[in-house]
N, CA, C and O of each residue as an XYZ file, in Angstrom:
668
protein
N     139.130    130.043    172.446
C     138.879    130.863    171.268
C     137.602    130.386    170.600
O     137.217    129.252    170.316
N     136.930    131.874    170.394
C     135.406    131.013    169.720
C     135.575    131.578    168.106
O     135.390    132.591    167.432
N     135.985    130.387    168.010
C     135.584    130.643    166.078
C     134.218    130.648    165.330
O     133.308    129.882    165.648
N     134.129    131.507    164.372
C     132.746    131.453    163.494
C     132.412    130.051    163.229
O     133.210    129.343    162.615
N     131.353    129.625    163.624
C     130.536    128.954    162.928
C     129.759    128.758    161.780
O     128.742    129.393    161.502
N     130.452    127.535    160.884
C     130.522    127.646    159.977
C     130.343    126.518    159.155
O     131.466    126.016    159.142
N     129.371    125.591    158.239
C     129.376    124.836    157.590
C     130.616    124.107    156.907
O     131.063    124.229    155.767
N     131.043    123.277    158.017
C     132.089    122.344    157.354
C     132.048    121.781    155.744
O     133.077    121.637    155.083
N     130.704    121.494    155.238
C     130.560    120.581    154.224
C     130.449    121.450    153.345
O     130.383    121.080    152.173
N     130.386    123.244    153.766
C     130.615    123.943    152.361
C     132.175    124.380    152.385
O     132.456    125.044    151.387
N     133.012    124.222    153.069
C     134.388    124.936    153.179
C     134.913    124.812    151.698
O     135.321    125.870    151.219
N     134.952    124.065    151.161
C     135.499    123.310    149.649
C     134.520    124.226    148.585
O     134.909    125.254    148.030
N     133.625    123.827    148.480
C     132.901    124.227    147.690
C     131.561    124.849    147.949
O     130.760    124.443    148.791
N     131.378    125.936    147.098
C     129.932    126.694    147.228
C     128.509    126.517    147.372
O     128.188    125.359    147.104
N     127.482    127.301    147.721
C     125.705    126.350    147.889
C     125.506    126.107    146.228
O     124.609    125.330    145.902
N     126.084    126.565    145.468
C     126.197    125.993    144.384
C     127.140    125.154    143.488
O     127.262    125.128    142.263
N     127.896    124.338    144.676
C     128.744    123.185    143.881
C     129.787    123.510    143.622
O     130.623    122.618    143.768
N     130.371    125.004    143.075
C     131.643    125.621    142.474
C     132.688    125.026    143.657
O     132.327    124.858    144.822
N     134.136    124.719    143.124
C     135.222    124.578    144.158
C     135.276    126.636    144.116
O     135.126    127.526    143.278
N     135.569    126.516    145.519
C     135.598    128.294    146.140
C     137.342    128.648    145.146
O     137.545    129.642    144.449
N     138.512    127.304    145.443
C     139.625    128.101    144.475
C     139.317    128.249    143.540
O     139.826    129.313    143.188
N     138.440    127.647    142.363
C     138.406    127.736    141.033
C     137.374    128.776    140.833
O     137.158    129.186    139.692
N     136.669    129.272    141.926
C     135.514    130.373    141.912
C     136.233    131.608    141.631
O     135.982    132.433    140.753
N     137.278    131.621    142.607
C     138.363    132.936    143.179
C     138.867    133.000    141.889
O     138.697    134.118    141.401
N     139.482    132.131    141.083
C     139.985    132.240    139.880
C     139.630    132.861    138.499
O     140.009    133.686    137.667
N     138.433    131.725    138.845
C     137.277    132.661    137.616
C     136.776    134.213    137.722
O     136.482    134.829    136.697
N     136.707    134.734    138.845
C     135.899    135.689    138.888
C     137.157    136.753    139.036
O     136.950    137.895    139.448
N     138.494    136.286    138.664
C     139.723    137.323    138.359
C     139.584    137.475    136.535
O     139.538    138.518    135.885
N     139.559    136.677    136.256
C     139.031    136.340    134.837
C     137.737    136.835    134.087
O     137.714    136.772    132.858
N     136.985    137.176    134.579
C     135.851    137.832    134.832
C     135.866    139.631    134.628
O     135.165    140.410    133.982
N     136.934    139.769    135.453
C     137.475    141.550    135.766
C     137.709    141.849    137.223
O     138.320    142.885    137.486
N     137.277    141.029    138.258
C     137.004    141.581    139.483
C     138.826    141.764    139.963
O     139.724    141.338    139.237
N     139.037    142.350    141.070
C     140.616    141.918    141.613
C     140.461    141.191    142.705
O     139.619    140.900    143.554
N     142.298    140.861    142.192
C     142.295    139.907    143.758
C     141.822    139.973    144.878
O     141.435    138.851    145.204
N     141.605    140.883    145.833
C     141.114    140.886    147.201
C     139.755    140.378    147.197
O     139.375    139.718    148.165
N     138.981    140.608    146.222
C     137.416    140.774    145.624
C     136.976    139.431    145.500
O     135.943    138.984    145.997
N     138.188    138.512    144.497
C     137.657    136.996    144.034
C     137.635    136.136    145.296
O     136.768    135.322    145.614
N     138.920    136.517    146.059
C     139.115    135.852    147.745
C     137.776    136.040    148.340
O     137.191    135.092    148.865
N     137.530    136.614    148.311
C     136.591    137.555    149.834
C     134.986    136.775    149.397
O     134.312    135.976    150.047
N     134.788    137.282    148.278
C     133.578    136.939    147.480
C     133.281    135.642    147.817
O     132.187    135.414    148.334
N     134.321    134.454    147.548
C     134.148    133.030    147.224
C     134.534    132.714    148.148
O     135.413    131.869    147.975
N     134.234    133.088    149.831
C     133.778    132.843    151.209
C     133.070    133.083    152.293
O     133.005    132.646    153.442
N     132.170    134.488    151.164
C     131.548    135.525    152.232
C     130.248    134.462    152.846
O     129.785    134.326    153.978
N     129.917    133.793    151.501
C     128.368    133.140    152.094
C     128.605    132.026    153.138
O     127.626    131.480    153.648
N     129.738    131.701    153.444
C     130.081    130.833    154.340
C     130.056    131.996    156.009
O     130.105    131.303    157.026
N     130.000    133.285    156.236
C     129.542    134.034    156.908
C     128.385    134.489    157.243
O     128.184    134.808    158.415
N     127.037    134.650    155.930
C     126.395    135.286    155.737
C     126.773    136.612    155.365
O     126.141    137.504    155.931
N     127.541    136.910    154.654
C     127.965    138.110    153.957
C     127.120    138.563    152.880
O     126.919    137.686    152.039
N     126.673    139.459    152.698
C     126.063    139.813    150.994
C     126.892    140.352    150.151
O     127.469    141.436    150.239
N     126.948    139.364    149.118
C     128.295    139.428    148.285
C     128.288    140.853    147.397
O     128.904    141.024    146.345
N     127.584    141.661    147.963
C     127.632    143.087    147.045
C     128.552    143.973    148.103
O     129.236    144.914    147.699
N     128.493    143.517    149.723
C     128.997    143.948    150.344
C     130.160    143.827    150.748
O     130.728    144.594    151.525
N     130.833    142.351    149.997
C     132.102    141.738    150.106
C     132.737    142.330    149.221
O     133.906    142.690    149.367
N     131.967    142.532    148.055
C     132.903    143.321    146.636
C     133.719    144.781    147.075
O     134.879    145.173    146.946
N     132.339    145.419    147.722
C     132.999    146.671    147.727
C     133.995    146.616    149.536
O     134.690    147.515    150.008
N     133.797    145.740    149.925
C     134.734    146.099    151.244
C     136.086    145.961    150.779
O     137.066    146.483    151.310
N     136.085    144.951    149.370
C     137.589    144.285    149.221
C     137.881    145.086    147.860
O     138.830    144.784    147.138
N     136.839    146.308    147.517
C     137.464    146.422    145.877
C     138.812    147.430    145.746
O     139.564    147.718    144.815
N     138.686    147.968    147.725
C     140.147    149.086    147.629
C     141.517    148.212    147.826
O     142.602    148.794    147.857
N     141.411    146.613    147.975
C     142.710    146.357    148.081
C     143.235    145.755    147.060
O     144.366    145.282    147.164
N     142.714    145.684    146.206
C     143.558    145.281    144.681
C     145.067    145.723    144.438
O     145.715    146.507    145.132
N     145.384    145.204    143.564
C     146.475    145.695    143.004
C     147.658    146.096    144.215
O     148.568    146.922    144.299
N     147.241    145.303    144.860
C     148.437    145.763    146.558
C     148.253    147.138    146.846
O     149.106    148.011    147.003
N     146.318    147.242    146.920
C     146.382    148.146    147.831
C     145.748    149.207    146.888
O     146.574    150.102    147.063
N     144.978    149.651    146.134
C     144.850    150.534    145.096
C     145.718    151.079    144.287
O     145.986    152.250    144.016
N     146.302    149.615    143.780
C     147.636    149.639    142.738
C     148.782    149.950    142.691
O     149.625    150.085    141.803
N     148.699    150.151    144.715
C     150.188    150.362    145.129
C     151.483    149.847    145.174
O     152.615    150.296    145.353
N     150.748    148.314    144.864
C     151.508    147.109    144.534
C     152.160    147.068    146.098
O     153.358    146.962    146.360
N     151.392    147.147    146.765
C     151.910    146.880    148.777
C     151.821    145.327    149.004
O     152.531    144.473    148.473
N     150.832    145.146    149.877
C     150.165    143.691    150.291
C     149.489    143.241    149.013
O     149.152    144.073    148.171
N     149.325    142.208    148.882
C     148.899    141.526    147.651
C     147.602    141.291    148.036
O     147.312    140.467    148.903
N     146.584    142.153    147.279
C     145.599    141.734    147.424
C     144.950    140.617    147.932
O     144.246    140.494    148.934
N     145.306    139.803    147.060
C     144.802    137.809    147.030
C     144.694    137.870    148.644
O     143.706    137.680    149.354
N     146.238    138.249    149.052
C     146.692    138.019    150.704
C     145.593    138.445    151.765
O     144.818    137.917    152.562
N     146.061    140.001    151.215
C     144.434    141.075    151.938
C     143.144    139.984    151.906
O     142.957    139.620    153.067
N     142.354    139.446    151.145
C     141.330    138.902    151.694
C     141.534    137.527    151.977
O     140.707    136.615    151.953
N     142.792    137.497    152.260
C     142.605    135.901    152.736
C     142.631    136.069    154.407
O     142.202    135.320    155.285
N     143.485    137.692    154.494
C     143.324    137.747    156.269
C     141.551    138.647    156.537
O     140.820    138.647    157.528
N     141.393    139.290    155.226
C     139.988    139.703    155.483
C     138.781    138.390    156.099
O     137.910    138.568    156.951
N     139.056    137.241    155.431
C     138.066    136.163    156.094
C     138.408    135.302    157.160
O     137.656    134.607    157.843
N     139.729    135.443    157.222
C     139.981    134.953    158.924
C     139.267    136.087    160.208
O     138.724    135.836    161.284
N     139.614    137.589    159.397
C     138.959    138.093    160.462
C     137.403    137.971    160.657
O     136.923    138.519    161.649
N     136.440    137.186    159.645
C     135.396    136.958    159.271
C     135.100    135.553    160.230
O     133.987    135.314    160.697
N     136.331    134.649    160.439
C     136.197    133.606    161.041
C     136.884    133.362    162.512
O     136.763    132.399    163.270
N     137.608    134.506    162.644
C     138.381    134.550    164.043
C     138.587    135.940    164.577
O     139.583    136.096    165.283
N     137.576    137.283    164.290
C     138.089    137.961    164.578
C     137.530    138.617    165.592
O     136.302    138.673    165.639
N     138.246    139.180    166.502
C     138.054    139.810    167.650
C     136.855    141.040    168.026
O     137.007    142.244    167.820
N     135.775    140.453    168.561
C     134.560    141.623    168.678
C     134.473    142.102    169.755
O     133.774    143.108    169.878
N     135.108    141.583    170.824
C     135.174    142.063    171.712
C     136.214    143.588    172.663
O     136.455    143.176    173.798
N     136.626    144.619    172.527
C     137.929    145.233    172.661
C     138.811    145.206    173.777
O     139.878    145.815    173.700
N     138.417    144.404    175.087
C     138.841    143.674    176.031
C     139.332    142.100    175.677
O     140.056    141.458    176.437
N     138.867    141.638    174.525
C     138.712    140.321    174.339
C     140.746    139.872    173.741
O     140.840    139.863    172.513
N     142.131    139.554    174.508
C     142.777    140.002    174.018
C     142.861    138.842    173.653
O     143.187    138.790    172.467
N     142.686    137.633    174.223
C     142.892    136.020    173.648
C     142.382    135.956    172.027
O     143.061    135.380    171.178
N     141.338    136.499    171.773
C     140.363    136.678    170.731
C     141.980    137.032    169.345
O     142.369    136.601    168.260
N     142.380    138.080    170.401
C     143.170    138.877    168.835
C     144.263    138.680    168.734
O     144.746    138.844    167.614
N     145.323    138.157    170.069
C     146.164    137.225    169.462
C     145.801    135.608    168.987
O     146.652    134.808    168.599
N     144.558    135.370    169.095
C     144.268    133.886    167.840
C     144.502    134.405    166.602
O     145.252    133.861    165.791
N     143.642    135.886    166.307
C     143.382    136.332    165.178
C     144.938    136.605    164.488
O     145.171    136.445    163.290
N     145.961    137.058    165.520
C     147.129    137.317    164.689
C     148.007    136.381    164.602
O     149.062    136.672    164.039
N     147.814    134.935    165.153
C     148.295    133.826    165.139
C     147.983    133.195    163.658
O     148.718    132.512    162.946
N     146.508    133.702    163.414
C     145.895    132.572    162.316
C     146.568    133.624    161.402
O     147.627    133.073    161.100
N     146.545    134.769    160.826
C     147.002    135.579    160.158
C     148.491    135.758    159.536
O     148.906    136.306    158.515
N     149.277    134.867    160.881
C     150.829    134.750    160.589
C     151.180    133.621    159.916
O     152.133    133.438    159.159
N     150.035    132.644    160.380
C     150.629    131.497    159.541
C     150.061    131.516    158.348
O     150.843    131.010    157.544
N     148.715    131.981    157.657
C     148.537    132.485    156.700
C     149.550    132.623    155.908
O     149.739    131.817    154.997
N     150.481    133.817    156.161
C     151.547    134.955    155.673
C     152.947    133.425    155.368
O     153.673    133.301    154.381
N     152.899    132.797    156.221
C     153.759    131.955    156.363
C     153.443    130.870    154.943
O     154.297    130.416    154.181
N     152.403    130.716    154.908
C     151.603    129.553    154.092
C     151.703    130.247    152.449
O     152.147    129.657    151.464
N     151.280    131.338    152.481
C     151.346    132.479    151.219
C     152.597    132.210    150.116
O     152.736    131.814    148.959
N     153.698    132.856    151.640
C     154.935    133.182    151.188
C     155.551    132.015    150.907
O     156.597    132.138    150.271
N     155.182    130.801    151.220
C     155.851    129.686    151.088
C     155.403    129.566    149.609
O     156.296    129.504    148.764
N     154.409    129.537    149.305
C     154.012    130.047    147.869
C     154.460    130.861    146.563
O     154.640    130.574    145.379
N     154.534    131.773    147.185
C     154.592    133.103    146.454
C     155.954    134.308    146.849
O     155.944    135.539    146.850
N     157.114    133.253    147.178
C     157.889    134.148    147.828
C     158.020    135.669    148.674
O     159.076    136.150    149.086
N     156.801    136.206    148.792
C     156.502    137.190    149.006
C     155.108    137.365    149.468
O     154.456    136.342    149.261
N     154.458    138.276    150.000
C     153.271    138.496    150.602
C     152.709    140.443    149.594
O     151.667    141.091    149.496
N     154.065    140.593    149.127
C     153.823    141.922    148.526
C     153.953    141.992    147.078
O     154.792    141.362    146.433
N     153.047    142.820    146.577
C     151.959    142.431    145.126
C     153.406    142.672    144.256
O     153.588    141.795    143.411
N     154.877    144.129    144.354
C     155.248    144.518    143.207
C     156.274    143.102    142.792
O     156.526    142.713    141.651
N     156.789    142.454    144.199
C     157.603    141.391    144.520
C     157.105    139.906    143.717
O     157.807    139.156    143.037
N     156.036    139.816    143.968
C     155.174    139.059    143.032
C     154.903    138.902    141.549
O     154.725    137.942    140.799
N     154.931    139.852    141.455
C     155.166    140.784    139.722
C     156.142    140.595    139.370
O     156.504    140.467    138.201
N     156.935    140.525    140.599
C     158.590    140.825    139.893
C     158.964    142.516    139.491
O     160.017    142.832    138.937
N     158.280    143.142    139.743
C     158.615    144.683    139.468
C     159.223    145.267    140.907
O     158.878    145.153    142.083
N     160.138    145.845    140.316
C     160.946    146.950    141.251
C     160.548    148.329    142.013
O     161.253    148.983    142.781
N     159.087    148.612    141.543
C     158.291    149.641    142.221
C     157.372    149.827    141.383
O     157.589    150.040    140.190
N     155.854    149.748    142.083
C     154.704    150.347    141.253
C     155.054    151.083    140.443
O     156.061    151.791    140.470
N     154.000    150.972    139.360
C     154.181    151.587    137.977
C     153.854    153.272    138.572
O     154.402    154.146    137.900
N     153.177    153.652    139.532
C     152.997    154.877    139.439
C     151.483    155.417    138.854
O     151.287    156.559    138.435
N     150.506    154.383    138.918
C     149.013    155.197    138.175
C     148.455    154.363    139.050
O     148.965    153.524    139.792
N     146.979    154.797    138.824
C     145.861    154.078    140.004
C     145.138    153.918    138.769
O     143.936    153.773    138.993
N     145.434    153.893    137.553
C     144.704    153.612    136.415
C     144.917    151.675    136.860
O     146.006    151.343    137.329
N     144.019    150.782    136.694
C     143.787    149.524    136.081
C     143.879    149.264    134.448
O     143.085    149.508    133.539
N     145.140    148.689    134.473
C     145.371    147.819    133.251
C     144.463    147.097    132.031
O     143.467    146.689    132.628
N     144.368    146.850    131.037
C     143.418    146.432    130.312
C     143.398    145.087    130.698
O     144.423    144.788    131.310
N     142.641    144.214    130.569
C     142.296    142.844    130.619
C     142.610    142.501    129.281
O     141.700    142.670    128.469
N     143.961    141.946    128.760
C     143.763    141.758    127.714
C     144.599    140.127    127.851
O     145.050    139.513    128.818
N     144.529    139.829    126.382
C     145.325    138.297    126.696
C     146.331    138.582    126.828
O     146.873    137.736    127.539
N     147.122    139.486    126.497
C     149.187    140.023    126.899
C     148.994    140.233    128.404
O     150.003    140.085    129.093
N     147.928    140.534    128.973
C     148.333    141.040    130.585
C     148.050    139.691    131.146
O     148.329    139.672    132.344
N     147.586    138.535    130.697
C     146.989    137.705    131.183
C     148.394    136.594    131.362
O     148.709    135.878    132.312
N     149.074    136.816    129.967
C     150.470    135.920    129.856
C     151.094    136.566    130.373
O     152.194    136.021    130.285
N     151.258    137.812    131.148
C     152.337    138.118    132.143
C     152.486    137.982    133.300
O     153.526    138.116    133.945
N     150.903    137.553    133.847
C     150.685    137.975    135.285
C     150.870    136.576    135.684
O     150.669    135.691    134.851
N     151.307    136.237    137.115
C     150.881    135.034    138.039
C     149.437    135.015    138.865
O     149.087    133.999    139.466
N     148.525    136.380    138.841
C     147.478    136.275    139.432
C     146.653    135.394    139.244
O     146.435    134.727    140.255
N     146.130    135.126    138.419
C     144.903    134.011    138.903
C     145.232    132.523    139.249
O     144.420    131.675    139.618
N     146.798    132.338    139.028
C     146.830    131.152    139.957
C     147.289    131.204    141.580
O     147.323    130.304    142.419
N     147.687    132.887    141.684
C     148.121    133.147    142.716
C     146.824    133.590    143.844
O     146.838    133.678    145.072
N     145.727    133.818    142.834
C     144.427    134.219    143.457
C     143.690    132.650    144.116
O     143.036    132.582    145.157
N     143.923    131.819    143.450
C     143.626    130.316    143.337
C     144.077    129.894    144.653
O     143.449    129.594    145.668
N     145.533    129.953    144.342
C     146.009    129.581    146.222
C     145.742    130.164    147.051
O     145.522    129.574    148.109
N     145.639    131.461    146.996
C     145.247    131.956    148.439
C     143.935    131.477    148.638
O     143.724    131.268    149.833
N     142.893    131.206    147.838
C     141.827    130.570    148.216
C     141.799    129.364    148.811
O     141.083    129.226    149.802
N     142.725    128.054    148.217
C     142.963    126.880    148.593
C     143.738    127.278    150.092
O     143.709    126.453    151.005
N     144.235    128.230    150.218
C     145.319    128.416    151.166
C     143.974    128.016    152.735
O     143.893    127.245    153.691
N     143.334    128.916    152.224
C     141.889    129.726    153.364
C     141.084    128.069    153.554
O     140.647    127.540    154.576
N     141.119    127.529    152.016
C     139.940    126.488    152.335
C     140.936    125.175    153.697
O     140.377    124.603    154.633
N     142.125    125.084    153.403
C     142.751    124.314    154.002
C     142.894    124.280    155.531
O     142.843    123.305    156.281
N     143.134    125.909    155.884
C     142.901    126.656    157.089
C     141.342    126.322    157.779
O     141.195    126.063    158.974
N     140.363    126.377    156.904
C     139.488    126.547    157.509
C     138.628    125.347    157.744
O     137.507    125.370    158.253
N     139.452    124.014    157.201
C     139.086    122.991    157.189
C     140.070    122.271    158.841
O     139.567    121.511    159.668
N     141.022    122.640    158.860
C     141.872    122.802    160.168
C     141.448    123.013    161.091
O     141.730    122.257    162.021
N     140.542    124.155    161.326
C     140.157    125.151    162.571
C     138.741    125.158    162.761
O     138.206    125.852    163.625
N     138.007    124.275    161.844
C     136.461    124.548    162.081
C     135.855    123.831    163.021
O     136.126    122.640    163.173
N     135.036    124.415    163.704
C     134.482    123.307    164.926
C     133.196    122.800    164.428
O     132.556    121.984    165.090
């Protein structure tokens, strides 16, 4: 299996010093969503242009465009494995069961976390609210939610992974 190549000595932290979990965190805090803060605060470890990371990851928020499905955070934590293990080849099948190997234990690593891998379960809600409207950022949504520490781990989750698997 050929994994991305990838600067070991930035896995932790950014070309500017930031730890990547406390990046992912901040930039939920900020306004961005979960899939967005993940994705963002690993793209340059790809060569990604982080305008292009925003919008690849800005439809999976909210589990999915507020479907409350897959948990965002989750969504880009398998978005940068596929960034670091994913299959380019369409013959290549070794390639994509690594990719769904690294992806399961991910899910495994998550849920050990977060009892769940799915955003309404996480919440603790019994079924999406029903709008694709986004919530205010206010300090009441902030004391309800588990996201930004849940955005946090999935980042630590990725940095741990990718400190594991890097050649």
């Amino acid at each position: 299996m050929a994994y991305a190549k990838i600067n070991r000595e930035l896995i932790r932290v950014d070309g500017n010093g930031e730890n990547r979990a406390d990046k992912a965190k901040r930039m939920f805090l900020e306004g961005y969503n979960c899939s967005q803060c993940v994705v963002v605060s690993f793209c340059d470890l790809f060569g990604v242009d982080e305008n292009i990371a925003l919008r690849m990851s800005a439809s999976f928020g909210g589990g999915m465009g507020r479907m409350r499905e897959v948990c965002g955070a989750f969504s880009g934590i398998i978005m940068v494995l596929g960034l670091f293990a994913g299959q380019t080849e369409g013959e290549d099948q070794e390639a994509k069961k690594e990719n769904y190997r690294l992806v399961q234990e991910a899910a495994e690593l998550f849920r050990a976390e977060n009892r769940s891998i799915i955003c309404r379960e996480i919440l603790g809600l019994e079924k999406a609210e029903g709008t694709f409207v986004p919530a205010p950022r206010t300090e009441e949504y902030y004391k309800k939610r588990p996201c930004p520490e849940t955005i946090r781990g999935a980042a630590q989750i990725l940095i741990d992974m990718l400190e594991k698997y890097a050649v």
